[in-house]
NULUM-609578 format. One line per 2 residues: number of its first residue (from 1); their letters; for each residue x, y, z of N, C-alpha, C. Coordinates in steps of 0.1 Angstrom, whole numbers. Atoms other than C-alpha are relative to their C-alpha. Example, Ala and Ser with C-alpha at 12.3 -4.5 7.8 and 13.67 -1.06 7.14 Angstrom:
2
1	as	9,-12,0,123,-45,78,9,12,0 | -9,-11,0,137,-11,71,-8,11,8
END
This chain:
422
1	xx	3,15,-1,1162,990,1025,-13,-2,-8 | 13,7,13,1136,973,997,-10,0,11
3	xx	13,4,-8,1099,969,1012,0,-14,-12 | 1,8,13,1097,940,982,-6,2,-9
5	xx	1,-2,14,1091,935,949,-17,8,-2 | 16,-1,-4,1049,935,955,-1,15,5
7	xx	-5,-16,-2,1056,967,974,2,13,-7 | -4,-6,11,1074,985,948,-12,1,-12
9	xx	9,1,6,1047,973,926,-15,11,-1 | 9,-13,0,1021,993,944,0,12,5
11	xx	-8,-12,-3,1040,1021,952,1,4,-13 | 1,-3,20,1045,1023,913,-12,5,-2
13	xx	11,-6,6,1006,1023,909,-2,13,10 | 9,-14,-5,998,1053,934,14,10,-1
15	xx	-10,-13,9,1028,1073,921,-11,3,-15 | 10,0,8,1008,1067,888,-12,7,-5
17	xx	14,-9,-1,974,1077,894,-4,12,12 | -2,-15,-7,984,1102,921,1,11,-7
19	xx	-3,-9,13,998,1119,888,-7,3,-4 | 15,-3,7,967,1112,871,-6,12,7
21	xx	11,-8,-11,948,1127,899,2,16,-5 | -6,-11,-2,969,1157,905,-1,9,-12
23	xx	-4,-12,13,971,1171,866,-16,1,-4 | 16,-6,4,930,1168,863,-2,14,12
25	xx	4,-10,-12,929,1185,902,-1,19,-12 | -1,-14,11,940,1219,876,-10,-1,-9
27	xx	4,-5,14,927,1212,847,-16,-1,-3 | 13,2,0,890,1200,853,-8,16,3
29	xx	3,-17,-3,882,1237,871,-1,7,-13 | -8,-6,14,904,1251,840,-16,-3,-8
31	xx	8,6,9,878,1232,817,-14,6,5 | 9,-6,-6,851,1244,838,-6,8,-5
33	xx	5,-16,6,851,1281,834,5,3,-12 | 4,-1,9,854,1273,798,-12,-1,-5
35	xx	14,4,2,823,1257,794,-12,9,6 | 6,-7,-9,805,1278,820,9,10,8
37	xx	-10,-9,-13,813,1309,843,-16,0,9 | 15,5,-12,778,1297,865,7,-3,9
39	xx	-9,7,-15,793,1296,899,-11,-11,9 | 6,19,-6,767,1270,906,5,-13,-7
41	xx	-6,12,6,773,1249,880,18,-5,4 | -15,4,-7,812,1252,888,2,-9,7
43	xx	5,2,-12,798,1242,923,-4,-12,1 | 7,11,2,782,1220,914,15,-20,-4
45	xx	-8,12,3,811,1200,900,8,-8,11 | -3,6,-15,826,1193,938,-10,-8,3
47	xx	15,9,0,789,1176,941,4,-13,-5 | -2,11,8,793,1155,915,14,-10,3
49	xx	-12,5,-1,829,1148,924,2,-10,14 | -3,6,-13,822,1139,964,-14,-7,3
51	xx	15,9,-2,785,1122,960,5,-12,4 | -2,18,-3,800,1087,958,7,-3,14
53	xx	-3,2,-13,816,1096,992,-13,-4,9 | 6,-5,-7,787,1104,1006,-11,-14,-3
55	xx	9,9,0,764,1073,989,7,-17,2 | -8,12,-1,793,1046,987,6,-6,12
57	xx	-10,3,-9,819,1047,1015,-3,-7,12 | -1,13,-7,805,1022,1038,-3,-16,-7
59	xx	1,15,10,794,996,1010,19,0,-4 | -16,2,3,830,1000,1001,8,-5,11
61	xx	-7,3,-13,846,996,1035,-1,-17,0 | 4,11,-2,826,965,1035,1,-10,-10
63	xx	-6,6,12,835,953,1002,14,-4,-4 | -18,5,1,874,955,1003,3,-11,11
65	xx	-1,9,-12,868,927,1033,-2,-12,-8 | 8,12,9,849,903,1009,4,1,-12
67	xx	-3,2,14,863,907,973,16,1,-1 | -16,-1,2,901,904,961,0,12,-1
69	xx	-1,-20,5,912,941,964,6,3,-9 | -8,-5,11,934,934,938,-9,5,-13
71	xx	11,0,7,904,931,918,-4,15,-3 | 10,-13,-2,886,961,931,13,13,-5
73	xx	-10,-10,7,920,984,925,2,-3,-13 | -2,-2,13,925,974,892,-11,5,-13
75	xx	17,-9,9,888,980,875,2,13,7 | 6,-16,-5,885,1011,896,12,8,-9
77	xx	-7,-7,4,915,1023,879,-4,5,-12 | 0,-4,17,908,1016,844,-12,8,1
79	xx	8,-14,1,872,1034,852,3,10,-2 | -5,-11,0,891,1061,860,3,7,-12
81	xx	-8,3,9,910,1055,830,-13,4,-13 | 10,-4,9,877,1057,810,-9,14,5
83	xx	9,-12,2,860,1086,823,7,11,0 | -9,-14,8,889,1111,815,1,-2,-13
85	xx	-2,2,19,888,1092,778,-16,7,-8 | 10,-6,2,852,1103,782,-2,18,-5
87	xx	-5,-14,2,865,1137,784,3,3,-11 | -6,0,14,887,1133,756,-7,0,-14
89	xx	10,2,14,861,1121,732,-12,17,0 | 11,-14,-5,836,1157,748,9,8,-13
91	xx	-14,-9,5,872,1176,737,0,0,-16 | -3,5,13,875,1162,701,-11,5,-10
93	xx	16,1,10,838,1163,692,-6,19,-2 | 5,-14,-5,838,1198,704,-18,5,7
95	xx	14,2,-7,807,1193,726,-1,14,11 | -2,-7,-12,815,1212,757,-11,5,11
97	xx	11,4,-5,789,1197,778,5,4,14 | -1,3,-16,788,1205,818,-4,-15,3
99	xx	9,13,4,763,1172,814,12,-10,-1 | -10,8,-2,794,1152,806,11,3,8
101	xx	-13,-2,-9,818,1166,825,-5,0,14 | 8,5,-9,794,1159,853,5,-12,1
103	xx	-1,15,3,793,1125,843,14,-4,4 | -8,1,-3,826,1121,842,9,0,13
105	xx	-2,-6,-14,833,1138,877,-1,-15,8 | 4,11,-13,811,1113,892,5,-16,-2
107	xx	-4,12,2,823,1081,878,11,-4,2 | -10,1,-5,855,1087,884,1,-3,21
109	xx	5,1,-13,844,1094,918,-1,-11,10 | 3,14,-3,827,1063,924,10,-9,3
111	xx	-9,11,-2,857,1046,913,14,0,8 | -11,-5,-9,883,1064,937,-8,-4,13
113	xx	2,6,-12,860,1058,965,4,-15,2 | -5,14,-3,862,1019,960,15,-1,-2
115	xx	-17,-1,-1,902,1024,953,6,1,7 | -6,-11,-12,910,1043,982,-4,-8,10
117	xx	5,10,-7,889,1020,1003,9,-14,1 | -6,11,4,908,990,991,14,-5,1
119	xx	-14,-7,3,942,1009,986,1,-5,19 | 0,-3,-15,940,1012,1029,3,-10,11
121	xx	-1,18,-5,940,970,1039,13,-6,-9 | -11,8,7,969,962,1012,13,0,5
123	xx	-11,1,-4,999,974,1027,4,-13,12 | -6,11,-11,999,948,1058,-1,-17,-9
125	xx	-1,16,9,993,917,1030,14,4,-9 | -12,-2,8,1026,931,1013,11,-4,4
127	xx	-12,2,-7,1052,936,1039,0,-4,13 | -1,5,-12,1061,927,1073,-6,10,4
129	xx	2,-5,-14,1046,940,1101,7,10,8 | -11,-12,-10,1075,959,1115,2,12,-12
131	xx	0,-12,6,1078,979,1085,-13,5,-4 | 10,-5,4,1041,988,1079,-1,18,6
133	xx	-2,-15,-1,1052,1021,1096,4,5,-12 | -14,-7,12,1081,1028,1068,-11,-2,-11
135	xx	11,5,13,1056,1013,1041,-8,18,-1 | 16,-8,0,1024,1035,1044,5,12,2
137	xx	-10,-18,1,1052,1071,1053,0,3,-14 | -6,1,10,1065,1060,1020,-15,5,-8
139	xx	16,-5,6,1026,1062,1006,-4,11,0 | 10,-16,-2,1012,1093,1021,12,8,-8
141	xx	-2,-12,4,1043,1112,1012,3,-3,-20 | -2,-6,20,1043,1104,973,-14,5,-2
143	xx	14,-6,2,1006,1112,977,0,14,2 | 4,-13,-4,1012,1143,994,13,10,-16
145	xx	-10,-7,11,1042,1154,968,-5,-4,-13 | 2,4,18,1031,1138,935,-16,8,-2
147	xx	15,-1,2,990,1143,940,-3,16,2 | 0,-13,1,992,1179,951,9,11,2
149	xx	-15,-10,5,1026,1196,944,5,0,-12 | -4,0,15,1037,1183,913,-10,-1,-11
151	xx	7,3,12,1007,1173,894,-13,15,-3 | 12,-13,3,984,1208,897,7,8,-10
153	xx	-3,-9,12,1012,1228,879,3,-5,-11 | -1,11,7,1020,1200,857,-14,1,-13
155	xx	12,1,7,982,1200,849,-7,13,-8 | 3,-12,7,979,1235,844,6,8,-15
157	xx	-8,-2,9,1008,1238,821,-6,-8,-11 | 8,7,12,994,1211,799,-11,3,-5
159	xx	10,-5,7,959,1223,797,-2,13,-7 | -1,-12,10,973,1258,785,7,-3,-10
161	xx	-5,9,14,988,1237,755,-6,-8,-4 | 7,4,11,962,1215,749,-11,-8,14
163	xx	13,8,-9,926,1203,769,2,-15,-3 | 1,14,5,928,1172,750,11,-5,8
165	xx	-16,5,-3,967,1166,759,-3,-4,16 | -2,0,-17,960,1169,799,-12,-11,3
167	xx	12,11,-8,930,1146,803,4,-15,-11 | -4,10,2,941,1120,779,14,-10,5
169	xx	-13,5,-11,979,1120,799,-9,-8,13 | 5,10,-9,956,1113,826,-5,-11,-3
171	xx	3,13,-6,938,1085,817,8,-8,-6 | -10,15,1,968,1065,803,8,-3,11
173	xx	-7,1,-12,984,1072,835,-6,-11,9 | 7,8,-8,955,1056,854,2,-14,-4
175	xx	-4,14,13,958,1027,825,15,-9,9 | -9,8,-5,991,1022,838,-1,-6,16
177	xx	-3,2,-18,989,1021,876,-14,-10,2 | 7,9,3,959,996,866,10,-11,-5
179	xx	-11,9,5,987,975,844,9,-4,11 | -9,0,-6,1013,979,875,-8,-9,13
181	xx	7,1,-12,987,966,903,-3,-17,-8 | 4,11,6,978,935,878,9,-13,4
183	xx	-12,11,-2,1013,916,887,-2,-1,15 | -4,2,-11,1004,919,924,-6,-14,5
185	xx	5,19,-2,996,883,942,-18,8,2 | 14,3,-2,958,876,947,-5,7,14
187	xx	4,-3,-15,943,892,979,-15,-3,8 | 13,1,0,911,877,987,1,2,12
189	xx	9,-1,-19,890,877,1025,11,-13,5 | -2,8,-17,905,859,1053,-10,-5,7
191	xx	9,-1,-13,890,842,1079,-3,14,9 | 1,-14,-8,895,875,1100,-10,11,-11
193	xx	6,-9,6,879,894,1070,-19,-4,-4 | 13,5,-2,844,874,1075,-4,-7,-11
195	xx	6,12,7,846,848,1047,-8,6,-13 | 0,-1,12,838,868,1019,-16,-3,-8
197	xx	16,2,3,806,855,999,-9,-12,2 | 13,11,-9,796,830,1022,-10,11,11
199	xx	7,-8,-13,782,859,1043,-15,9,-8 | 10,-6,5,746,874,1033,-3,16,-1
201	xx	4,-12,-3,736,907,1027,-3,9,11 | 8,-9,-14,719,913,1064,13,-1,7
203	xx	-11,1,-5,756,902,1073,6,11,3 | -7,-11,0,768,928,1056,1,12,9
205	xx	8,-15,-5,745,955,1070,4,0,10 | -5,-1,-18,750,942,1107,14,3,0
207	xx	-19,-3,-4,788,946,1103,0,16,-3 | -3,-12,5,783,983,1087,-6,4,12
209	xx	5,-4,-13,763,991,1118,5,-7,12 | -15,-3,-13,791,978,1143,5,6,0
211	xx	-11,-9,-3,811,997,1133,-8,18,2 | 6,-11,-7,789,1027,1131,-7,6,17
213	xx	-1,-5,-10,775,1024,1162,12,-1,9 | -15,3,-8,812,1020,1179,0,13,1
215	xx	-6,-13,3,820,1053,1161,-12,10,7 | 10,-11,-5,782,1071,1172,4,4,12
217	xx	-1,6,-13,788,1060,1205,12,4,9 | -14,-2,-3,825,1071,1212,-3,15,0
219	xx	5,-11,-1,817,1109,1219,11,12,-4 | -4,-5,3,850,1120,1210,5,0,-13
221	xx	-1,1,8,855,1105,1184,-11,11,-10 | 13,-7,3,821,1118,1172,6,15,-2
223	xx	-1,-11,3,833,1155,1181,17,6,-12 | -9,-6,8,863,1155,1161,-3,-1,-13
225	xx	6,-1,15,844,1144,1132,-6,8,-3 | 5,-6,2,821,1171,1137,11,12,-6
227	xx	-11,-17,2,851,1198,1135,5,-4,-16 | -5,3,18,865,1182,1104,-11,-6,-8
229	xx	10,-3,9,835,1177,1088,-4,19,-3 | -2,-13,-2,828,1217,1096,10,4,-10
231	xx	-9,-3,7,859,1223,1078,3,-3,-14 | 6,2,17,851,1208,1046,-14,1,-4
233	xx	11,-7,4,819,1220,1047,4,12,-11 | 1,-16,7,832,1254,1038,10,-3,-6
235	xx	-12,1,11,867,1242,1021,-12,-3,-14 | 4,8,15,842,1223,995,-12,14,-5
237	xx	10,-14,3,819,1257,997,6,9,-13 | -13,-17,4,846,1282,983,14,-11,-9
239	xx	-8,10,8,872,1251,967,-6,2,-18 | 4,-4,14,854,1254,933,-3,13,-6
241	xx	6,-15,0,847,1293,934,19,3,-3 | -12,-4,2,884,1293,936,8,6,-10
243	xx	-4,-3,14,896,1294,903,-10,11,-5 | 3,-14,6,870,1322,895,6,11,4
245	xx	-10,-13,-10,888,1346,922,13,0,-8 | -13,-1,6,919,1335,910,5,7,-14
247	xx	-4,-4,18,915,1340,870,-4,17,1 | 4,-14,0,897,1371,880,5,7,3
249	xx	-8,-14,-3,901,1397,907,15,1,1 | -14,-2,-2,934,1382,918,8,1,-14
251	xx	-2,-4,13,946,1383,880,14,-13,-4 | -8,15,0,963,1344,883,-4,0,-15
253	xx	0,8,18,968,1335,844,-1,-19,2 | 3,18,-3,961,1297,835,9,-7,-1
255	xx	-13,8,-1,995,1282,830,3,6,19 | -7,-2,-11,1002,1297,870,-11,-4,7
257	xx	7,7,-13,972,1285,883,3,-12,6 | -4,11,-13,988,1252,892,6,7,12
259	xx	-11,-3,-12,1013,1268,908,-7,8,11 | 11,-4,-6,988,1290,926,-7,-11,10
261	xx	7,16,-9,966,1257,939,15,-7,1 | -11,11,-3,1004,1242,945,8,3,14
263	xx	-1,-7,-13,1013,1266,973,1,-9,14 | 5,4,-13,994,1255,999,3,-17,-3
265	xx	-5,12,0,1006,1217,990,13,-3,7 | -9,-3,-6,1039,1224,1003,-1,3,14
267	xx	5,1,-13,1020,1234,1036,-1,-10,7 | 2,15,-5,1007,1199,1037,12,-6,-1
269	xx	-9,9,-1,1037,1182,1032,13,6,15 | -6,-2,-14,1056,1204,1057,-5,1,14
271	xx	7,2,-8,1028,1202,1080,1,-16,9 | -3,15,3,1032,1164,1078,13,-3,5
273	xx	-15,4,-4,1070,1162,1085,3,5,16 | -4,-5,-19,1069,1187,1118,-11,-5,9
275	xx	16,6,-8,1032,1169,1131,10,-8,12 | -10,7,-9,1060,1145,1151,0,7,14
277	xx	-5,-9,-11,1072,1175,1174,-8,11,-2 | 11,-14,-1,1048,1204,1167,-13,-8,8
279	xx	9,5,-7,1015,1181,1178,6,0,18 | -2,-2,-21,1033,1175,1215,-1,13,5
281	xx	-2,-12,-7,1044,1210,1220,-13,10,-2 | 14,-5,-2,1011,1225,1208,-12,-5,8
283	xx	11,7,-6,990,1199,1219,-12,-1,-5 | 8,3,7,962,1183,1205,-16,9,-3
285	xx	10,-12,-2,933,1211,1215,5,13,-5 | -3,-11,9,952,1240,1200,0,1,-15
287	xx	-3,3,18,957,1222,1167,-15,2,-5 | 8,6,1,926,1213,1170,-9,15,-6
289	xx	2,-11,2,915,1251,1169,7,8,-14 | -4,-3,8,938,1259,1147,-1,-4,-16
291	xx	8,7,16,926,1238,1117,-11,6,-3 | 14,-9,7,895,1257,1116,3,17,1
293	xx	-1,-13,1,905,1293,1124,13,4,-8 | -7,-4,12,934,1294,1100,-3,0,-12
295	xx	6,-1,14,915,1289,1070,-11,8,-1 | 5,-9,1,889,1311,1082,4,12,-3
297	xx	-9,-12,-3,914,1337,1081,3,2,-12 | -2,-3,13,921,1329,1045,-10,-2,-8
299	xx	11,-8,6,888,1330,1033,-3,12,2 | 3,-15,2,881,1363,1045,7,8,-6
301	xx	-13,-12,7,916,1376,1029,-6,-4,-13 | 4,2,13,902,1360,998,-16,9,-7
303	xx	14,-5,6,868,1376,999,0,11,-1 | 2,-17,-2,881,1414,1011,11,4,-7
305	xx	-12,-9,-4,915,1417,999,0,-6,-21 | -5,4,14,930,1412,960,15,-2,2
307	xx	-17,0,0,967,1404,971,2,-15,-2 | 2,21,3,980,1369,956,9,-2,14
309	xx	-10,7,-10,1008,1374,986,-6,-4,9 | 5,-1,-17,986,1375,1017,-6,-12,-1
311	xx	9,10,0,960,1350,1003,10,-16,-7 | -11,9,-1,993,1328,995,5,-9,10
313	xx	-6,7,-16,1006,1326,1030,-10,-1,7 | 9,7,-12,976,1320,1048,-6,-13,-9
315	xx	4,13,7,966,1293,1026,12,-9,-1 | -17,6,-4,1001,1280,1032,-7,-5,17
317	xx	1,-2,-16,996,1285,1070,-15,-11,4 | 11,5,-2,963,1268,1066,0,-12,-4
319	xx	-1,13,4,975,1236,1050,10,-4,7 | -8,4,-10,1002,1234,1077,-13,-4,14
321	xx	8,5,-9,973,1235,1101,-7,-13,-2 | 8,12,7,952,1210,1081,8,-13,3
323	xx	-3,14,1,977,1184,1080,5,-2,17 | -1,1,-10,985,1191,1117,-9,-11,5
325	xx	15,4,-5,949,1182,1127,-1,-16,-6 | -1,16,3,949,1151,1106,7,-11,3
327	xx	-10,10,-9,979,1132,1123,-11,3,17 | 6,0,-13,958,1144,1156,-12,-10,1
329	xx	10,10,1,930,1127,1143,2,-14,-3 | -1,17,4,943,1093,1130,7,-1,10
331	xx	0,7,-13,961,1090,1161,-10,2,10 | 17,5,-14,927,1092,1184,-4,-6,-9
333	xx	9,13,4,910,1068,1159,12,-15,-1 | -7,14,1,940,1046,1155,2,-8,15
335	xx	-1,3,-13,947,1042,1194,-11,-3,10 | 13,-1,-13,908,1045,1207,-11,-10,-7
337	xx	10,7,7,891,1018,1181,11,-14,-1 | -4,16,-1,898,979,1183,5,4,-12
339	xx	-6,3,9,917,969,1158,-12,-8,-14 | 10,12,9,888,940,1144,-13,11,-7
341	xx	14,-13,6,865,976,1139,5,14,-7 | -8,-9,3,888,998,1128,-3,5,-17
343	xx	6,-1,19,882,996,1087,-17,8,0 | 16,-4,2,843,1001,1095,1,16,7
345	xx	-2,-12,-7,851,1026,1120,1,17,-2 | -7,-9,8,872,1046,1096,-7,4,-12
347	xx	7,0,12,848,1038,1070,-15,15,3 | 9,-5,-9,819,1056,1094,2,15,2
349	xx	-9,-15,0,841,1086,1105,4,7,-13 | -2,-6,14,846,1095,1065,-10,-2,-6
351	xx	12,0,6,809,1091,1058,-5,13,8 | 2,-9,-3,808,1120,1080,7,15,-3
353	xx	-18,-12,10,841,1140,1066,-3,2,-9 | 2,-3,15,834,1135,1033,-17,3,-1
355	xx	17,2,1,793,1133,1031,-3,11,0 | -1,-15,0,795,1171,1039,5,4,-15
357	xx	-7,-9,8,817,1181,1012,-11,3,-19 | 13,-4,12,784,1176,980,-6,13,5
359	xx	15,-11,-5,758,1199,1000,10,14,5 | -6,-13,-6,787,1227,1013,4,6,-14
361	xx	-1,-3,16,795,1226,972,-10,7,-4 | 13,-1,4,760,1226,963,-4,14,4
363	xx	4,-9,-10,751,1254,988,14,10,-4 | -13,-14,1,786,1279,983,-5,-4,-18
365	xx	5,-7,16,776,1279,942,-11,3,0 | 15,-10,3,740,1290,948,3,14,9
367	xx	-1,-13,-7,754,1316,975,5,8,-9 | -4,-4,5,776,1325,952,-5,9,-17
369	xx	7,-1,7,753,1325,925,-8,14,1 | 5,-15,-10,732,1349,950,0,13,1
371	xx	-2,-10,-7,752,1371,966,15,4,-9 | -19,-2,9,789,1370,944,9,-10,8
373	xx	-6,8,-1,817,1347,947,7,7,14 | -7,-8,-14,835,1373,973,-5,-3,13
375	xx	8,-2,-12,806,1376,995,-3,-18,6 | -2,13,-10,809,1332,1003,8,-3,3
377	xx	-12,0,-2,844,1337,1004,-4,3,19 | 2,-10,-11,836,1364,1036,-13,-13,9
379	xx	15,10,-12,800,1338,1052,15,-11,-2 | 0,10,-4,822,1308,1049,12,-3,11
381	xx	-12,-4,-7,854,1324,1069,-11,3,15 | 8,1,-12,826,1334,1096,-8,-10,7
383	xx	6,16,-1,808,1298,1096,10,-6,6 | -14,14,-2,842,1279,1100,1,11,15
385	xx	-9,-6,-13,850,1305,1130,-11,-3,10 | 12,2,-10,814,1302,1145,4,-18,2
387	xx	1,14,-7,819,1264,1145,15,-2,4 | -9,6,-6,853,1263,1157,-2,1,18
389	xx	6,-3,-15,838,1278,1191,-11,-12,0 | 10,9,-1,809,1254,1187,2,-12,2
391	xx	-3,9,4,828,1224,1180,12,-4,11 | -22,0,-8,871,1231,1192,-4,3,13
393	xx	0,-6,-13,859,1244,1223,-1,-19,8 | 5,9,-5,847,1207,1232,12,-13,0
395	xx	-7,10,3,880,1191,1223,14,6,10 | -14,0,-6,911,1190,1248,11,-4,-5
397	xx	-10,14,2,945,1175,1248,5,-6,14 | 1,8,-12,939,1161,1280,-9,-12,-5
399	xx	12,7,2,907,1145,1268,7,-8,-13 | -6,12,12,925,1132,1235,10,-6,5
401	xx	-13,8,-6,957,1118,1256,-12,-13,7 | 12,11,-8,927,1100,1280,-8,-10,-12
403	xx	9,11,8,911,1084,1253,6,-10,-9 | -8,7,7,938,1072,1232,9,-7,11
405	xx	-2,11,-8,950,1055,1267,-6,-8,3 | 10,9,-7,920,1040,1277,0,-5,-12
407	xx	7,9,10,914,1026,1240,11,-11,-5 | -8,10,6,931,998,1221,5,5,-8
409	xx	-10,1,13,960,1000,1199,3,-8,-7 | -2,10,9,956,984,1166,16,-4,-3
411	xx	-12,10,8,982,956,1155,6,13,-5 | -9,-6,15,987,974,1124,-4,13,-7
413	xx	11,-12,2,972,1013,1121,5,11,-14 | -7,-5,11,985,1025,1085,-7,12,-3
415	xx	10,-15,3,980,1064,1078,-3,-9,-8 | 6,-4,9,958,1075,1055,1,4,-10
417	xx	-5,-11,9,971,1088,1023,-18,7,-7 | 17,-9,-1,935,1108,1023,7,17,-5
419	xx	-2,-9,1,940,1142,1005,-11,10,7 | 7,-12,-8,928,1176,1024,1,-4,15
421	xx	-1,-4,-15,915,1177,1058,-8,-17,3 | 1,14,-5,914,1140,1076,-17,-5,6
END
């Protein structure tokens, strides 16, 4: 059954720039340890890539309320659109600057946070209400299949035929899903959305700190942020070190390293389809453990062992956990936060998630730098295990069923098509 034409429209753009996404995810790394084999600098490029989470994502929250989002998704795209052309021009000139490819990282950055922010309010102005379930399924899973299954080996394949070829595919991709988003109707503020730019600056702020303190203040919420923040601490530690292990000891070639980084994509998506009936029968406090001590399990195989099989299936096993945990968590924020606070909420709770993932970058390429790439593989498998006792121990599925009864259930609570851990 059609969601409508509008629908289709922006289902077209994030097939689009999911693609985009997905064939840089390969090939930026790829490009990397051309330019440099500095496992800081590497390291560094996750920094550059998650900063704008970390300085933007509540001015954004608070911006897709007050500005046409159609607006805000369509420049953010073409940004996009221009800082892989930025690439292109590095490529051509034969520069092969870290300096720009920094640059690049982060501006893209910037403009995926306000996209994604924006992207998250459109689906209930599109279609009905009763289908905002089917809608936003329909979302996550081309995000989870297009953004990280099809587009890493995709990306890898292309940049072993041409650097130029793979980052300029990308940004005409973006180009389009910018072009595809342009025919959609107008979406400005609502009354419900606070009137837009009749509201002052100190407006703003008091509204960004409702909703923060909602989220400080909520104590479970609070502790599941801490465990998935924890968790991309050390994913974003050892996430850019990756591709050195890979090309290296493990002896992955560069046309297979998508497929390699594509693995564990197939985790998430089958993690995502059984969350339905695996969440009840495990229950929300084992998952909850199991999101952090499954990937501990595949960093240490990465740091002690050289086998691509073992460090295959637990990184499999660990993106089945990952996406477990994230349906656990968007149902306690979607069922335990008003509905009228829910955007800021969400905005709050992923200034905590993401805000982590610069400094655990920053910090796993100087370790690495240090001690060797192995040896943060090995600290960041014992960190994630130390905080799953520190953190998982504090989370039930008693205590998550109790809180998501006692709290309100939004109207209209549309996943997240949010790549990694929620």
């Amino acid at each position: 059954m059609s969601l409508g034409r509008s629908f289709t429209r922006l289902w077209m753009s994030q097939v689009l720039s999911n693609l985009a996404d997905g064939l840089v995810i390969a090939a930026v790394p790829l490009l990397a340890v051309v330019v440099t084999r500095d496992p800081l600098l590497i390291g560094g490029l996750t920094v550059a890539q998650f900063l704008p989470w970390l300085l933007f994502t509540l001015p954004a929250g608070a911006l897709a309320d007050r500005v046409d989002r159609r607006f805000i998704m369509v420049w953010g795209n073409v940004v996009r659109a221009a800082g892989f052309l930025l690439l292109v021009l590095m490529l051509v000139a034969q520069l092969h600057s870290i300096a720009i490819l920094y640059l690049a990282v982060f501006l893209t950055g910037v403009a995926e946070t306000l996209v994604d922010n924006a992207a998250l309010t459109v689906p209930p102005r599109l279609v009905e209400r009763k289908d905002l379930e089917r809608a936003n399924g329909r979302l996550f899973a081309t995000q989870s299949a297009i953004h990280s299954f099809i587009g890493p080996p995709a990306g890898a394949a292309l940049f072993a035929m041409s650097a130029v070829l793979v980052f300029s595919t990308s940004a005409g991709l973006f180009a389009l899903a910018a072009l595809a988003l342009v025919t959609l109707p107008r979406m400005l503020p609502t009354a419900h959305d606070t009137s837009g730019s009749t509201h002052s600056a100190g407006d703003v702020v008091r509204s960004i700190k409702e909703g923060w303190s909602y989220f400080w203040e909520h104590r479970l919420l609070r502790r599941v942020a801490f465990i998935s923040a924890s968790i991309n601490f050390f994913s974003s530690a050892t996430a850019s070190l990756l591709v050195l292990l890979a090309t290296g000891p493990l002896g992955v070639t560069t046309s297979w390293y998508g497929f390699f980084i594509a693995v564990p994509a197939v985790g998430a998506i089958l993690g995502s389809l059984i969350a339905a009936k695996a969440v009840p029968r495990l229950g929300g406090g084992p998952v909850t453990w199991l999101a952090a001590l499954v990937p501990a399990a595949s960093y240490a195989a990465l740091g002690l062992t050289h086998s691509v099989v073992l460090v295959e299936i637990l990184m499999f096993l660990s993106a089945i956990a990952t996406a477990l945990n994230q349906i656990v968590v968007s149902t306690l924020r979607q069922a335990a936060v008003p509905d009228e606070l829910l955007g800021r909420v969400t905005a709050a709770y992923r200034l905590i998630v993401l805000g982590v993932v610069p400094v655990g970058a920053l910090l796993g390429g100087a370790l690495a730098r240090w001690q060797g790439t192995a040896a943060t593989f090995i600290a960041a498998a014992i960190g994630l295990t130390l905080s799953a006792f520190v953190f998982a121990s504090r989370v039930t599925t008693r205590g998550l069923k109790e809180a998501e009864e006692a709290g309100h259930t939004p109207k209209a609570a549309p996943l997240e098509p949010i790549p990694g851990t929620d």
